[in-house]
DRENLUMVEX-207037 format. One line per 4 residues: their letters; for each residue x, y, z of C-alpha. Coordinates in steps of 0.5 Angstrom, whole numbers, m for minus. Example, Ala and Ser with C-alpha at 12.3 -4.5 7.8 and 13.67 -1.06 7.14 Angstrom:
<nukols>
as = 25,m9,16  27,m2,14
</nukols>
This chain:
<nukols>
xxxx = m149,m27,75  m152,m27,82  m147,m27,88  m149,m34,92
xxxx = m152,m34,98  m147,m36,103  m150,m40,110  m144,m41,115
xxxx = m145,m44,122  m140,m42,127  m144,m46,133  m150,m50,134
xxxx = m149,m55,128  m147,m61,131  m148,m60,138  m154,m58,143
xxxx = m152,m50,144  m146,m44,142  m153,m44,137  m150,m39,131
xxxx = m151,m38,124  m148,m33,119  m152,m31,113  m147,m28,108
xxxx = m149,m25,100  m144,m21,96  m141,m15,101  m147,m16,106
xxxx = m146,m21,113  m151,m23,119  m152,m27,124  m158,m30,127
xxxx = m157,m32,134  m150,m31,139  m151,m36,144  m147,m41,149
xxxx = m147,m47,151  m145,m50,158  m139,m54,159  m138,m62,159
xxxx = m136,m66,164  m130,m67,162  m128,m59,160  m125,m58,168
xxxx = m125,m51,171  m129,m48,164  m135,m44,166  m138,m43,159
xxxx = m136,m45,151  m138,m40,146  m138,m38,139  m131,m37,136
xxxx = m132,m31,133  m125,m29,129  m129,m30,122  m134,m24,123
xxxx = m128,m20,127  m124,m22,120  m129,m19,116  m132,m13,120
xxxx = m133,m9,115  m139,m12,112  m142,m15,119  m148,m12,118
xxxx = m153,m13,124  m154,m19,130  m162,m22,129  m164,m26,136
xxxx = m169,m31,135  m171,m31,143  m167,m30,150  m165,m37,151
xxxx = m157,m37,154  m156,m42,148  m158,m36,144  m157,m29,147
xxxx = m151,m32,152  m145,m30,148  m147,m24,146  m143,m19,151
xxxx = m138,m23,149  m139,m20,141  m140,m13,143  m134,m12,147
xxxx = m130,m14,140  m135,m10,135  m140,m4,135  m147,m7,131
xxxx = m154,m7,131  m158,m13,134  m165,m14,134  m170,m18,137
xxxx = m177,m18,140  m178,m14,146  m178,m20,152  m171,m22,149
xxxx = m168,m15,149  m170,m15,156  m167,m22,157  m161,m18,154
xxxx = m160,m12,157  m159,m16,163  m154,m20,161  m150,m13,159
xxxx = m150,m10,166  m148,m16,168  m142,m16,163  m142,m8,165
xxxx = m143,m6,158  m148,m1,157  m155,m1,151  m152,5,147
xxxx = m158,3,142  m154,m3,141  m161,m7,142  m166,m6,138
xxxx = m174,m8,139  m178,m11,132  m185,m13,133  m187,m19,130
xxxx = m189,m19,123  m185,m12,122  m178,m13,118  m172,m10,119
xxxx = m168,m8,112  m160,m9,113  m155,m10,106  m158,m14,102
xxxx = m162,m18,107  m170,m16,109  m171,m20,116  m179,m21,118
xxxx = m180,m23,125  m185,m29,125  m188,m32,132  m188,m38,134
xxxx = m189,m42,140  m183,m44,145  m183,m45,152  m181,m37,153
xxxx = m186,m32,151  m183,m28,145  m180,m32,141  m179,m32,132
xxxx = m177,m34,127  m174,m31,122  m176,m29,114  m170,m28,111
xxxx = m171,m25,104  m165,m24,99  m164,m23,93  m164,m30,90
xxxx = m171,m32,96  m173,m33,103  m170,m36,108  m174,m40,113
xxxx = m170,m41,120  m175,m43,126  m170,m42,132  m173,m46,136
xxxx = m180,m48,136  m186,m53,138  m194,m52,135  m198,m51,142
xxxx = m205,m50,140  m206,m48,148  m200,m44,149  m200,m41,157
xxxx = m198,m34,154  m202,m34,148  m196,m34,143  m197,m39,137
xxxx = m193,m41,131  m196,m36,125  m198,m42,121  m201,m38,116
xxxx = m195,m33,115  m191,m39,114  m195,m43,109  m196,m36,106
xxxx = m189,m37,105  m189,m43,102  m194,m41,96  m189,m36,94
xxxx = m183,m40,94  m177,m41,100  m172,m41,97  m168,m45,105
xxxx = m171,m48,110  m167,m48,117  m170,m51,121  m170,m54,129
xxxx = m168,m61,130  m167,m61,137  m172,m67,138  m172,m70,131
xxxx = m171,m77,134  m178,m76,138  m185,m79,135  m192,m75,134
xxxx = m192,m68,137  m189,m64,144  m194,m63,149  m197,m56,150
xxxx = m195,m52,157  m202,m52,159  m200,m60,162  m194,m57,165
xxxx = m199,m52,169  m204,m57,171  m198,m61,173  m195,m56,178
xxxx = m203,m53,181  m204,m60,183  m198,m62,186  m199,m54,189
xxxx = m205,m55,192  m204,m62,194  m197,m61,199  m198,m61,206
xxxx = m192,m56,207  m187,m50,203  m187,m52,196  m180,m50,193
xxxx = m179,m49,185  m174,m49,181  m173,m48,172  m169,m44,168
xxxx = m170,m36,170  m171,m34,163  m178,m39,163  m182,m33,165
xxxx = m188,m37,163  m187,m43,167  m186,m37,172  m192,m35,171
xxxx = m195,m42,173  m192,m42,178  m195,m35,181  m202,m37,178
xxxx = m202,m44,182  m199,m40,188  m206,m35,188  m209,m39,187
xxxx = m208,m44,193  m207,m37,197  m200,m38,198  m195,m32,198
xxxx = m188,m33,192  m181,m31,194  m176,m31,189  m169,m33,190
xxxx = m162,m33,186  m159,m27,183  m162,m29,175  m168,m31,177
xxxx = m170,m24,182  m167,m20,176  m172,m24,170  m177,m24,174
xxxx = m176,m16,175  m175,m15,168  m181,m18,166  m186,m15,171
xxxx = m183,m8,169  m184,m11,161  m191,m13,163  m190,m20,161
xxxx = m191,m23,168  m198,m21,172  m197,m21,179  m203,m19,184
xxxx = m201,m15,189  m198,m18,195  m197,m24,192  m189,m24,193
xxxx = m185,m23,199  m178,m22,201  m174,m25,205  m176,m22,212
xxxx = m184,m23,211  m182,m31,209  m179,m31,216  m187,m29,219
xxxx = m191,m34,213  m193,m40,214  m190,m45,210  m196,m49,209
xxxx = m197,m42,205  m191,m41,202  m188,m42,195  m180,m41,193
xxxx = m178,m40,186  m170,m41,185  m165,m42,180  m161,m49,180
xxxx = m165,m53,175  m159,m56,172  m155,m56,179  m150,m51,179
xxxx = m146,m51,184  m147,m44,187  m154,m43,186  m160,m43,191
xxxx = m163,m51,189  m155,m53,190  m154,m48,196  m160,m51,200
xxxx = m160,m58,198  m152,m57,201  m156,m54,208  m152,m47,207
xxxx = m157,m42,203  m158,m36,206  m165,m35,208  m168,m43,207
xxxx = m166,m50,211  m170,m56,207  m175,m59,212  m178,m66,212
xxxx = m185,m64,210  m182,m60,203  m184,m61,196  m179,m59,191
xxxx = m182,m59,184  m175,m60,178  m179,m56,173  m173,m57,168
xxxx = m169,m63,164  m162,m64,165  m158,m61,159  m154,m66,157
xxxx = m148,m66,162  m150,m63,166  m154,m69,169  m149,m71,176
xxxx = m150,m65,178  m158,m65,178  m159,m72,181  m154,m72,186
xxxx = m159,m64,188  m164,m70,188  m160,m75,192  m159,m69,197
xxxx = m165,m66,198  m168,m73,200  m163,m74,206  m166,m68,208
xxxx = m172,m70,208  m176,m67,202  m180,m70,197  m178,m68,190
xxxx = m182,m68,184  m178,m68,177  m181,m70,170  m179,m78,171
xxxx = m185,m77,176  m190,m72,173  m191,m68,167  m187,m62,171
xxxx = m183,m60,165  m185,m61,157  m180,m59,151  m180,m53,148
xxxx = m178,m56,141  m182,m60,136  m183,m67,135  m183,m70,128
xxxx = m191,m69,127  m189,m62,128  m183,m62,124  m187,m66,118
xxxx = m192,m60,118  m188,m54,117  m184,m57,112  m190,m58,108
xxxx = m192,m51,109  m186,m49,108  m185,m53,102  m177,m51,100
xxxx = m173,m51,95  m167,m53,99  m167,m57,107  m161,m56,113
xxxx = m163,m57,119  m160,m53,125  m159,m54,132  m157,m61,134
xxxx = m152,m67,135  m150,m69,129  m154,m75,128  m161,m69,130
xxxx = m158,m67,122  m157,m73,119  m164,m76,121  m167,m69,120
xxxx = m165,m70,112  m168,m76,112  m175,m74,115  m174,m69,109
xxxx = m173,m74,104  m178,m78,106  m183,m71,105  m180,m72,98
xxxx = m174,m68,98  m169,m69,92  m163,m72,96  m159,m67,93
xxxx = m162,m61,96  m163,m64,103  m156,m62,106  m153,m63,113
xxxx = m148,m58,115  m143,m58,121  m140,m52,125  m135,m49,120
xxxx = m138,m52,114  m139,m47,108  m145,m47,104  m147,m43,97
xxxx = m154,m43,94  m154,m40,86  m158,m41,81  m155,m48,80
xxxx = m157,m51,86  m154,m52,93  m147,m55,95  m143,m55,101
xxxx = m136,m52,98  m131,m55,102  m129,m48,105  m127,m48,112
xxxx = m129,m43,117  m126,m42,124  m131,m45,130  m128,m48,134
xxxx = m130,m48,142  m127,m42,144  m128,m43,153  m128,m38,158
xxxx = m125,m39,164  m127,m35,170  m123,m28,166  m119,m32,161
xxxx = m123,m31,154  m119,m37,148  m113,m38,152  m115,m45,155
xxxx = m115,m50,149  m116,m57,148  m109,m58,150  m110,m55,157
xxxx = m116,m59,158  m112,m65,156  m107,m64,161  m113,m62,167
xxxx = m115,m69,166  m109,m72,166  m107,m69,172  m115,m70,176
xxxx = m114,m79,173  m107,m80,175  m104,m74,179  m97,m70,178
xxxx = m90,m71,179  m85,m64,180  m78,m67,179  m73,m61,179
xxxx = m65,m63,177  m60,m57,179  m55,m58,173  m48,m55,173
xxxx = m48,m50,167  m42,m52,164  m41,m59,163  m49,m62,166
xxxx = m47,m65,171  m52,m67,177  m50,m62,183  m54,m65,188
xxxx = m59,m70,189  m66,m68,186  m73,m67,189  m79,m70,187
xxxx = m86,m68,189  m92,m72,187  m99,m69,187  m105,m74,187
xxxx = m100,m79,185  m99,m85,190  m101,m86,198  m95,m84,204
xxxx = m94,m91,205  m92,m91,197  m89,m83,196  m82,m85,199
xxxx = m80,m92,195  m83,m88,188  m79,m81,190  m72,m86,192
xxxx = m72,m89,186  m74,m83,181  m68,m80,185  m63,m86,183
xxxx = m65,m86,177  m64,m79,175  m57,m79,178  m57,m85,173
xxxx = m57,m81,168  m54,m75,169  m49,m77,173  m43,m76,168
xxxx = m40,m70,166  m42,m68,158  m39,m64,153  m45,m60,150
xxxx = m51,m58,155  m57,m60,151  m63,m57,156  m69,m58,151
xxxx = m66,m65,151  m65,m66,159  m72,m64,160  m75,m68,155
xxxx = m70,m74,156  m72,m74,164  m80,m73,162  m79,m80,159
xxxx = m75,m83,163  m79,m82,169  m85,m83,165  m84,m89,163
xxxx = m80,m91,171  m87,m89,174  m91,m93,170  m87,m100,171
xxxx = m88,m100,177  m95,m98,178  m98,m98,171  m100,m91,172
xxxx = m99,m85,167  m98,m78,172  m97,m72,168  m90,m71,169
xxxx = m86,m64,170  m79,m63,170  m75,m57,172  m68,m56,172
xxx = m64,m50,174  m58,m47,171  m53,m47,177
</nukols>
């Protein structure tokens, strides 16, 4: 009997990003997609949150090869972070790795041959697997799905995609391929869920270039752009609205330069000459004849936008007569800190444009109209879907039974979940599989769990108290009188009456002499004892933290 096919999400089934997906057949696994996912509110101090990736460092001996849907952050960012652990190919298209080859240096790691380019409709043989590069349609040139032949069928994993009859770069989904597919039998279909709960059909680029030449030609002053850097079509919308209203482009914020740098040299962006200028030729340029694309889309707080709209960018002060054009959505989380770019860039005295004012940003994934019509191409043997919260998956089951899907073969798989596909059908087996967050912190990489960040809330909604307690090492008793220090707990007019009466409390408790020092008791006996004190007098839950010196 034939191995099972194993599908094994490590990140992007059950949250938007940190996308991952193993694909495993006897003694051959890989992986579709390294990406990252941006932190939560509530996850201070965390710079990103990545892929726990312990499963293919337990089996690296058969971990085959890294294929790469496009160059999006929430497919590629993590990537470094895998080839720092471990030495495989990775394959992409020619723009993704570009994208990559960035964000290597950026981690001073070096290509090595690590990359490699396939064109689309070529197909790369690893192990067990055959992958051929399918084009589809997002919102970033160069973006595939994968057909993954093996032994038992092919599996059809989209990545992100979208049907864009008049995409602004020329690049469609290869409809045809896929329904070729469908004809000869798909054994899976993993496909994009992203925007499950969206009726009819994404609109196409070309009304977001329509959008930004009107609001270009119309501004009475600098206009200033901000999107993702690796948006390099809506870059090239940008450039094209600007020459053609015989306006000059300068490029600012270290990602975007080295995107837009990238890119040029690959040919995917087409610059006139004399369209960008830098830093010093703005300072001779009319405003009314300039443009400014920047980083900050998502209002990272040290980037451009963000530097700008706070008056401290280098090169650029907001004006009153200004147009800022958001040409991005907020990722979820990351919401206060774009409105409150918003509200800033207003006191300044701009106007600002973002996408509830004008269509200056469409999706680059697929409605449910789209979503019907590749299934009834595809027509699989078995359904998940991938990249989503957990109500995108479940919703996205129930759109493919509708299309009639047997209930039985449209599965919803979160991260860690193991499924197996044999000749008897499909099942998730109950297996788990390490996939975890796994945040990175400034240098740290694992070494902040939930329990640091449960206490980093603790300490930024109630404060801290430090009590510490010098102890007679042989009988435990109380030497002198404790010092307490309270951290975002209470006012000064308060601290003196908390600290007094912490202070009497534990000369209460430990003003007596005992037989046996338990110092792991002691330390918990204070920490509950001052809790508890502290929130009967002011029903607040500091974190507390007792120290005790061995005198």
């Amino acid at each position: 009997m034939s191995p099972a096919l194993r599908v094994i999400p490590l990140g992007g089934l059950g949250e938007i990003g940190r996308n991952m997906m193993l694909y495993e057949y006897g003694e051959d696994i890989i992986a579709v997609d390294v990406g990252l996912m941006f932190p939560e509110e509530e996850m201070l101090g965390v710079d990103l949150v990545i892929p726990d990736i312990s499963y293919v460092i337990d089996h690296a001996d058969r971990f085959k090869a890294v294929f790469l849907t496009h160059g999006h952050e929430d497919h590629i960012g993590a990537l470094p972070f895998l080839l720092k652990e471990l030495n495989v190919p990775v394959f992409c298209t020619r723009l993704t790795r570009g994208l990559v080859d960035v964000k290597l240096k950026e981690h001073r790691l070096q290509n090595d041959a690590h990359v490699q380019v396939v064109e689309v409709g070529n197909t790369v043989e690893v192990g067990a697997f055959r992958v051929e590069f399918v084009s589809v349609s997002h919102s970033i040139p160069d973006a595939a799905a994968l057909l993954i032949h093996t032994p038992l069928g092919t599996v059809v994993h989209t990545g992100d995609f979208k049907i864009d009859h008049t995409p602004v770069m020329g690049q469609h989904t290869d409809l045809q391929r896929l329904a070729e597919i469908g004809k000869e039998g798909a054994l899976l279909l993993a496909m994009d869920s992203t925007y499950i709960e969206i009726e009819g059909y994404t609109p196409s680029e070309q009304t977001v270039a329509d959008a930004i030449e009107r609001v270009i030609a119309d501004a009475p002053d600098r206009v200033i752009v901000t999107t993702f850097a690796s948006l390099i079509s809506r870059i090239q919308i940008v450039i094209d609205a600007a020459t053609k209203h015989g306006r000059r482009v300068f490029v600012t914020g270290r990602s975007m330069v080295n995107n837009t740098q990238m890119a040029r040299e690959l040919g995917y962006l087409k610059v006139p000459p004399g369209a960008l200028i830098t830093a010093r030729e703005m300072d001779n340029q009319p405003t009314a004849k300039t443009v400014v694309i920047c980083t900050g889309s998502q209002g990272e707080p040290t980037s451009a936008l963000t530097r700008m709209a706070n008056g401290t960018h280098q090169n650029i002060v907001i004006q009153r007569n200004d147009t800022v054009i958001l040409s991005s959505n907020p990722v979820p989380g990351n919401e206060k800190l774009v409105y409150r770019n918003i509200d800033n860039l207003y006191k300044a005295g701009a106007h600002v444009i973002y996408n509830r004012l004008a269509p200056v940003h469409v999706r680059g994934h697929a409605a449910q109209e789209e979503l019907k019509i590749i299934h009834r191409l595809v027509r699989p043997k078995h359904f998940i879907g991938i990249h989503g919260e957990y109500r995108h998956l479940v919703l996205h089951r129930q759109l493919a039974i509708t299309l009639g899907m047997d209930e039985k073969d449209a599965l919803v798989l979160t991260d860690g979940d193991v499924m197996e596909i044999d000749e008897d059908g499909a099942r998730v087996t109950g297996e788990r599989v390490p996939a975890e967050y796994v945040y990175v912190d400034g240098l740290g990489i694992g070494d902040v769990d939930h329990i640091v960040l449960r206490d980093r809330q603790h300490l930024a909604s109630d404060g801290m108290v430090v009590v510490v307690v010098a102890i007679d090492r042989q009988n435990g008793a109380l030497l002198r009188r404790p010092e307490v220090m309270t951290h975002g707990f209470v006012g000064p007019e308060e601290e003196p009456t908390i600290v007094e009466g912490i202070q009497s409390l534990i000369a209460d408790r430990l003003g007596r002499e005992q037989t046996r020092v338990d110092w792991a008791g002691i330390r918990d006996t204070l920490k509950d004892d001052v809790a508890t004190y502290l929130h009967e007098q002011t029903r607040r839950r500091p974190l507390v933290l007792p120290i005790t010196v061995e005198v």
